[in-house]
Residue frames relative to the residue before (quaternion, step in Angstrom):
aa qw qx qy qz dx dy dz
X 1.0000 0.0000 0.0000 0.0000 0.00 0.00 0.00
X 0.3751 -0.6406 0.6278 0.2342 3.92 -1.09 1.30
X 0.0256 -0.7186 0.6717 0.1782 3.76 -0.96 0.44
X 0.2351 -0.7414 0.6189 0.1090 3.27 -0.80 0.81
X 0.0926 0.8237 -0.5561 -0.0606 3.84 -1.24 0.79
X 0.0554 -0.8791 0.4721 0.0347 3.33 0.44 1.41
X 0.2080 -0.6731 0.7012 0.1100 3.61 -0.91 0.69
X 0.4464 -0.4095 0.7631 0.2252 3.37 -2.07 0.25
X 0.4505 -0.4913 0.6610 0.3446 3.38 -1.64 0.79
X 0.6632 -0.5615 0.4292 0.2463 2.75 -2.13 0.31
X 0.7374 -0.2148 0.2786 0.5766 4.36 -0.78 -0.34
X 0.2176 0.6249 -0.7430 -0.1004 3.06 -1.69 0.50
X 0.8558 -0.2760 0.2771 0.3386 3.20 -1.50 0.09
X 0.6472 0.4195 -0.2971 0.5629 3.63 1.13 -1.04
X 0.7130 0.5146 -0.2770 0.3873 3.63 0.63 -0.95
X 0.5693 0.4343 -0.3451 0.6068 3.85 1.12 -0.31
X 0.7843 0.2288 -0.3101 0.4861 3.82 0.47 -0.55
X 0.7035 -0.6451 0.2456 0.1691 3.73 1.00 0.67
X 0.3619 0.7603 -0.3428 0.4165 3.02 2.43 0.23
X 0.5283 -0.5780 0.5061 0.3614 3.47 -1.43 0.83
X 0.2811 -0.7365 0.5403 0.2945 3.66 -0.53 0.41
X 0.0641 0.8561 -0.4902 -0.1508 3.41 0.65 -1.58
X 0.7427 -0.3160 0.2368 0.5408 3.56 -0.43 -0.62
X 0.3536 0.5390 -0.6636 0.3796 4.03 1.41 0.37
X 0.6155 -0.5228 0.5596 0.1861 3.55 -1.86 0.77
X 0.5530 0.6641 -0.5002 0.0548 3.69 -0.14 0.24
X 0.4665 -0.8212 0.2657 0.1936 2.96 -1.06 0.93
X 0.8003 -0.1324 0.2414 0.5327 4.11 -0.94 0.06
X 0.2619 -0.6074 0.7388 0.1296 3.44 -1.17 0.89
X 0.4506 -0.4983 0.4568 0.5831 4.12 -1.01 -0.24
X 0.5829 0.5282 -0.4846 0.3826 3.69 0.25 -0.85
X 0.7719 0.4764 -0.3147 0.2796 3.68 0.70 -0.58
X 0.4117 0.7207 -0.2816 0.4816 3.03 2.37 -0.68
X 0.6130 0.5745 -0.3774 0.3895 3.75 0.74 -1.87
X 0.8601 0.3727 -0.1566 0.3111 3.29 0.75 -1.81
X 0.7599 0.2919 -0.4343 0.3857 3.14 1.27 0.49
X 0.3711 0.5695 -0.5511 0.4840 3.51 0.97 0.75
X 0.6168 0.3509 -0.4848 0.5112 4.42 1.01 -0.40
X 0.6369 0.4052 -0.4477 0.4792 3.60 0.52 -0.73
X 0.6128 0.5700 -0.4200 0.3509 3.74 0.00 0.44
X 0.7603 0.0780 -0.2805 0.5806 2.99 0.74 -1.33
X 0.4635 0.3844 -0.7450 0.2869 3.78 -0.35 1.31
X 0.5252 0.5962 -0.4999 0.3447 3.43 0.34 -0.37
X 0.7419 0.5204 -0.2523 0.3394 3.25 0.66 -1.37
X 0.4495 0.5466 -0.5520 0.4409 3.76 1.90 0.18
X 0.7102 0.5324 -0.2188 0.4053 3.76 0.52 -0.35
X 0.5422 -0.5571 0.5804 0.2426 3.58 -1.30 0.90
X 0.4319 0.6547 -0.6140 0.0890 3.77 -1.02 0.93
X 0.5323 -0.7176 0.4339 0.1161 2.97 -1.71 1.33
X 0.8174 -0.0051 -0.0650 0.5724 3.64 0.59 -0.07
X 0.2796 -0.6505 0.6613 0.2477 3.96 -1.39 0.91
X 0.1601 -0.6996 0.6905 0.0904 3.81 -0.83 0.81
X 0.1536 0.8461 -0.4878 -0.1501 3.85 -1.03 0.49
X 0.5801 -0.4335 0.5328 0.4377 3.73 -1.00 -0.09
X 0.6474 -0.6156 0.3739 0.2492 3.74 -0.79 1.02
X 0.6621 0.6522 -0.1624 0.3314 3.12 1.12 -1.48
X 0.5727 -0.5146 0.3195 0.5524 3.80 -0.96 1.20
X 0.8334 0.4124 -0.3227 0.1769 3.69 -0.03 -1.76
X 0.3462 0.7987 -0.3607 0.3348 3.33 1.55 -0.31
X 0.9019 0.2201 0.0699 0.3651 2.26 -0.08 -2.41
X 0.4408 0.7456 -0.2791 0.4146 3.30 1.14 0.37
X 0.5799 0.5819 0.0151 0.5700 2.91 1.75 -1.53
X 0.5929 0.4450 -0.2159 0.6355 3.51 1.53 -1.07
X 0.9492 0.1387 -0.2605 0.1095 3.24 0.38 -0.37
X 0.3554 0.6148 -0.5027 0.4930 2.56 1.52 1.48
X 0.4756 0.5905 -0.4807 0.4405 3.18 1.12 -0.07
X 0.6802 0.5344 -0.2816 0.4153 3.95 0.89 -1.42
X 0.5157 0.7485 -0.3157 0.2724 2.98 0.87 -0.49
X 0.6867 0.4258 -0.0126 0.5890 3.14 1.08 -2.14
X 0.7751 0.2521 -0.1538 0.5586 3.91 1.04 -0.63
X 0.4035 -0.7584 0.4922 0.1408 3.44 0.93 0.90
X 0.5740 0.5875 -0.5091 0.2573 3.25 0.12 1.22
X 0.3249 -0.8216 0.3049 0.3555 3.63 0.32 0.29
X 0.3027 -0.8515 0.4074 0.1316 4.21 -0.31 0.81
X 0.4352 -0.7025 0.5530 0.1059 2.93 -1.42 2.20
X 0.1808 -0.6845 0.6235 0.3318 3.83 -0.83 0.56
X 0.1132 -0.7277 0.6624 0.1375 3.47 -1.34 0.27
X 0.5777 -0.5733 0.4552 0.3610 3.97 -0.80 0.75
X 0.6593 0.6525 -0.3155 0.1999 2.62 0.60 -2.02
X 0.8111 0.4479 -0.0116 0.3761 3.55 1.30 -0.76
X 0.3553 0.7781 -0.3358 0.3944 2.94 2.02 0.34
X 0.4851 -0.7425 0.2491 0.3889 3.54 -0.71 0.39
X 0.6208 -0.3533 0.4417 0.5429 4.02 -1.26 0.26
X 0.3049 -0.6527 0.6817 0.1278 2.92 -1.83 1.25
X 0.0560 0.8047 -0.5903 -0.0290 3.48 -0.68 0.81
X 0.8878 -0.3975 0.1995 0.1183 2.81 0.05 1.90
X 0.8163 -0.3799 0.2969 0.3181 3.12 -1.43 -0.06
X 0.6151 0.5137 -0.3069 0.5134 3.37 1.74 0.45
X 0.1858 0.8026 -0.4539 0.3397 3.19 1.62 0.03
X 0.7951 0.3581 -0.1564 0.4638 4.27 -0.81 0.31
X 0.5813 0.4847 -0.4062 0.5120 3.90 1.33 -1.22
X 0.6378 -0.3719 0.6346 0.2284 2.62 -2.41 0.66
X 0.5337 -0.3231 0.5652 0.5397 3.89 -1.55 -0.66
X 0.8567 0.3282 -0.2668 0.2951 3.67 -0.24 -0.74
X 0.4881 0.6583 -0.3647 0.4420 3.35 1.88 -0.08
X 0.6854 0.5205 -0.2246 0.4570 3.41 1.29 -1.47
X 0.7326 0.4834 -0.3924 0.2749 3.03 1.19 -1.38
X 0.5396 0.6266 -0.3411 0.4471 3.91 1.66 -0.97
X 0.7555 0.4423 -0.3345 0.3488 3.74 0.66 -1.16
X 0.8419 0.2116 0.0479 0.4941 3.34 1.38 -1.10
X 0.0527 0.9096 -0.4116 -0.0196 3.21 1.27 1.04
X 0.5396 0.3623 -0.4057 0.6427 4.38 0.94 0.04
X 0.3961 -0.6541 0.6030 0.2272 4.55 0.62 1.05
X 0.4756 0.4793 -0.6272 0.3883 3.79 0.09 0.94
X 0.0515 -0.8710 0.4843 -0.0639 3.30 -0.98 1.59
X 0.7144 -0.6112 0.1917 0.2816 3.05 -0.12 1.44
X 0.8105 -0.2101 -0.0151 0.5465 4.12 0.24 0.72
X 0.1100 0.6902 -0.6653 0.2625 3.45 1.15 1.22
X 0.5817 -0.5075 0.5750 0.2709 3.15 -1.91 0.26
X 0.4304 -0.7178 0.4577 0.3000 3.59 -0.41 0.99
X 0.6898 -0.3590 0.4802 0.4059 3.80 -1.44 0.31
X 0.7476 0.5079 -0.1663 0.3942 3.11 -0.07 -1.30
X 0.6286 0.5580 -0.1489 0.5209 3.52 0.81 -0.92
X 0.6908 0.3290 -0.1533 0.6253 3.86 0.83 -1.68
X 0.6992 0.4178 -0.4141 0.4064 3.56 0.15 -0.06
X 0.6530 0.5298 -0.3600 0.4041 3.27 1.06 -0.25
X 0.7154 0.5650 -0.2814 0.2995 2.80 1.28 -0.93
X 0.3059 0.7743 -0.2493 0.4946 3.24 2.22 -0.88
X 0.7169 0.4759 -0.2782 0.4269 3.51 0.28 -1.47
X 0.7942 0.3283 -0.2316 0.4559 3.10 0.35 -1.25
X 0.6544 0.5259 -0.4775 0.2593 3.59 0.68 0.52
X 0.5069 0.6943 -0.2682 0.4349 2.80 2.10 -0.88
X 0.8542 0.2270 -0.2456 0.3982 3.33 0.93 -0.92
X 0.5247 0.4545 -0.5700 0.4395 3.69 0.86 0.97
X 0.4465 0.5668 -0.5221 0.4547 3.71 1.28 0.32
X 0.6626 0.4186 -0.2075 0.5855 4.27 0.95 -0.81
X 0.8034 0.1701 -0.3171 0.4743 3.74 0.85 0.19
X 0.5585 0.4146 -0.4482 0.5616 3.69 1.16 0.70
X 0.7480 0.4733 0.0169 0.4650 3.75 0.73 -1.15
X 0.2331 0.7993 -0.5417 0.1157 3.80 1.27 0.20
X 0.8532 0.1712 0.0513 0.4900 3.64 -1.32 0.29
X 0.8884 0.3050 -0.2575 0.2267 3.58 0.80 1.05
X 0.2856 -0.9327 0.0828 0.2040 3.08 -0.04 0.57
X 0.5912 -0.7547 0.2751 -0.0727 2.87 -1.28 1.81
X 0.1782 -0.6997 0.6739 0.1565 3.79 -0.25 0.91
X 0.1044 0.7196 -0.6788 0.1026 3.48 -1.63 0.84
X 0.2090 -0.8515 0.4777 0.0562 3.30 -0.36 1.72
X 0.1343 -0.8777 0.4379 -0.1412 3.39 0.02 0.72
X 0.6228 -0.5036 0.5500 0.2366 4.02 -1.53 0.16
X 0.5134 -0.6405 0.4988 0.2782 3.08 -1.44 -0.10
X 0.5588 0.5554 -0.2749 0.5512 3.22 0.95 -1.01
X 0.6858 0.6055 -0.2038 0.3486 3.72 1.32 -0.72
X 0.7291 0.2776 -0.2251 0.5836 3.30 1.00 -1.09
X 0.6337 0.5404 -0.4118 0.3698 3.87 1.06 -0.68
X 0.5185 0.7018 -0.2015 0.4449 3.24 1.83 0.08
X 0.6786 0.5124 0.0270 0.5256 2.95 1.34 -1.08
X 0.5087 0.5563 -0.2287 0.6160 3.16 2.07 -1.00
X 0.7052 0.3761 -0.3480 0.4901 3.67 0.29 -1.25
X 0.6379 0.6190 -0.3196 0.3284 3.65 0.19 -0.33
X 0.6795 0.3639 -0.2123 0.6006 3.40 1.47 -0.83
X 0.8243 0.3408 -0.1643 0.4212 3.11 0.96 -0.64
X 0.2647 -0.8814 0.2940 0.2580 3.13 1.71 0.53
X 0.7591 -0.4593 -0.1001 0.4503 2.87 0.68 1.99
X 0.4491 0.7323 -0.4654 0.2134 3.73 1.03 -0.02
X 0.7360 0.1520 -0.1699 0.6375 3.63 1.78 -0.03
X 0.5326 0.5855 -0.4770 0.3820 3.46 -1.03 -0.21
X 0.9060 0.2139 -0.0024 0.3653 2.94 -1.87 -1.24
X 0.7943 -0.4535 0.0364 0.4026 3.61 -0.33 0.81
X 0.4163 0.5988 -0.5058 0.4608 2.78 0.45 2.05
X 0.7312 0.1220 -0.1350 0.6574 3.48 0.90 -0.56
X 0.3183 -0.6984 0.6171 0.1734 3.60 -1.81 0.98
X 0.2207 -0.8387 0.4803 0.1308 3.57 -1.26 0.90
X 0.6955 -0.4755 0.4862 0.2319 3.22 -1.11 0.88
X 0.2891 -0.5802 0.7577 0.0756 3.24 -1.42 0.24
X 0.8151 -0.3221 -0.1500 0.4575 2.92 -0.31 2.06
X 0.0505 -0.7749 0.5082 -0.3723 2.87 0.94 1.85
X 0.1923 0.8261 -0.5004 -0.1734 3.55 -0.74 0.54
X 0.4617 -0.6781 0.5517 0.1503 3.37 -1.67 0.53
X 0.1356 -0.7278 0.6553 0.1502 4.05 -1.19 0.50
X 0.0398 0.6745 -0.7368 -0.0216 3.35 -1.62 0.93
X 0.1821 -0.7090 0.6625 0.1588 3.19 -1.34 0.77
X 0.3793 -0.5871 0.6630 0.2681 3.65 -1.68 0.42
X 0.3129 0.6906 -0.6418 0.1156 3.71 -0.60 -0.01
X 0.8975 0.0067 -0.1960 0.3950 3.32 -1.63 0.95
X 0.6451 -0.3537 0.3084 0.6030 3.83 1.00 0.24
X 0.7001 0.4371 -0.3017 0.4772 3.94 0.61 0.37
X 0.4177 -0.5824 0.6618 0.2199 3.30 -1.56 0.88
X 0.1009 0.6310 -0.7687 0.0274 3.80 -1.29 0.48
X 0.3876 -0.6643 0.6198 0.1560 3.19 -1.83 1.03
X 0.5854 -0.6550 0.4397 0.1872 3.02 -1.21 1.25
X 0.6679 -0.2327 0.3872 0.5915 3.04 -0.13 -2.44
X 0.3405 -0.8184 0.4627 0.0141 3.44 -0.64 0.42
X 0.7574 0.2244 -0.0227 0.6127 3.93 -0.82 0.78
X 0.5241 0.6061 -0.5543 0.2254 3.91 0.31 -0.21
X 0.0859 -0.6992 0.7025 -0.1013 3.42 -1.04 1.60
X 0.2526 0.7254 -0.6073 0.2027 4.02 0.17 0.28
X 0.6823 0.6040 -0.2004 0.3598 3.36 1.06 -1.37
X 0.7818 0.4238 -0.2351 0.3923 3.03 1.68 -0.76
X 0.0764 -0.8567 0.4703 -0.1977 3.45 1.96 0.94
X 0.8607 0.4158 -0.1707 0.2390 3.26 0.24 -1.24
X 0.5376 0.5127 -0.1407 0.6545 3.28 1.84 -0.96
X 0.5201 0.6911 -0.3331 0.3753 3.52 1.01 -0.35
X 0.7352 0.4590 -0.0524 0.4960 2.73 0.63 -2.55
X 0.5853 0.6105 -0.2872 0.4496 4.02 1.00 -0.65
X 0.6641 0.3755 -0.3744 0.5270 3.32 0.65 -0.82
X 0.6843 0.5845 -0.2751 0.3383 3.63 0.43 -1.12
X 0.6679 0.4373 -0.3016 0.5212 3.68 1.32 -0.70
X 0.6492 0.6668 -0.2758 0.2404 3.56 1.31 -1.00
X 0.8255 0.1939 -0.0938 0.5217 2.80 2.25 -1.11
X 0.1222 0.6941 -0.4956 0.5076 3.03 1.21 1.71
């Protein structure tokens, strides 16, 4: 069986002020650093055989503090980069929702398109990576992607909200992906309880 343990990068600057990120490059906020140096060392209670990441700065950044603490060094793979969406890329929610009120955004990558591309990442992770188990740092728009798909849409894709360094479990077994658990932030107790005293 392939376990898969995909995490969301940690905070950035767009994500605290609510900006679509899409495929613009930006990098870690500190709050996103904190949470991925705790999401590390839990990981690091656990035995894992390869760090997969999403190209991008906040990703792979996030990966590599994670490698750091699990000593493993981290392959980036496109396949895993986040949906472009286009000419909305930078808006707030209430920018997009005023500029583009029917959410069709000018030269976004189409559904249909990102999900393929998903597919085909999932399944060169189960033919490079049999029987092991696999950190993959990843987007939102990515794994809630990845969710609707297994779960043929009963979660994911506007339906569930991720965390920032939120993690998710997939398992391969008999020629099938199945979702574990989803969204687990418990680990991030600690980065939690910090912000909350800082602005008290």
């Amino acid at each position: 069986m392939t376990i898969l343990c995909m995490i969301r990068h940690g905070e950035t600057d767009w994500n605290a002020e609510r900006r679509l990120q899409g495929q613009t490059d930006i990098p870690l906020n500190e709050k996103g650093r904190r949470q991925a140096r705790i999401t590390a060392a839990h990981l690091k209670k656990d035995q894992w055989d390869v760090i997969l990441s999403s190209p991008l700065s906040r990703a792979r950044e996030t990966a590599d503090l994670i490698a750091k603490e699990v000593q493993l060094p981290v392959i980036e793979m496109e396949e895993f980069v986040e949906r472009s969406f286009g000419d909305a890329e930078g808006m707030t929610q209430d920018e997009r929702a005023n500029t583009f009120p029917e959410r069709k955004y000018p030269n976004e990558e189409t559904i249909a398109v990102f999900h393929e591309r998903l597919k085909q990442g999932l399944k060169q992770v189960t033919d490079q990576y049999p029987a092991q188990r696999v950190i993959l740092v990843a987007h939102g728009a990515v794994i809630n992607a990845i969710l609707s798909i297994l779960s043929e849409g009963e979660i994911g894709s506007g339906k569930t909200r991720l965390e920032n360094a939120g993690i998710s479990h997939f398992h391969f077994k008999d020629q099938k992906w199945e979702i574990g658990d989803y969204n687990l932030i418990d680990h991030l107790t600690e980065v939690t309880n910090r912000e909350t005293s800082e602005s008290s």
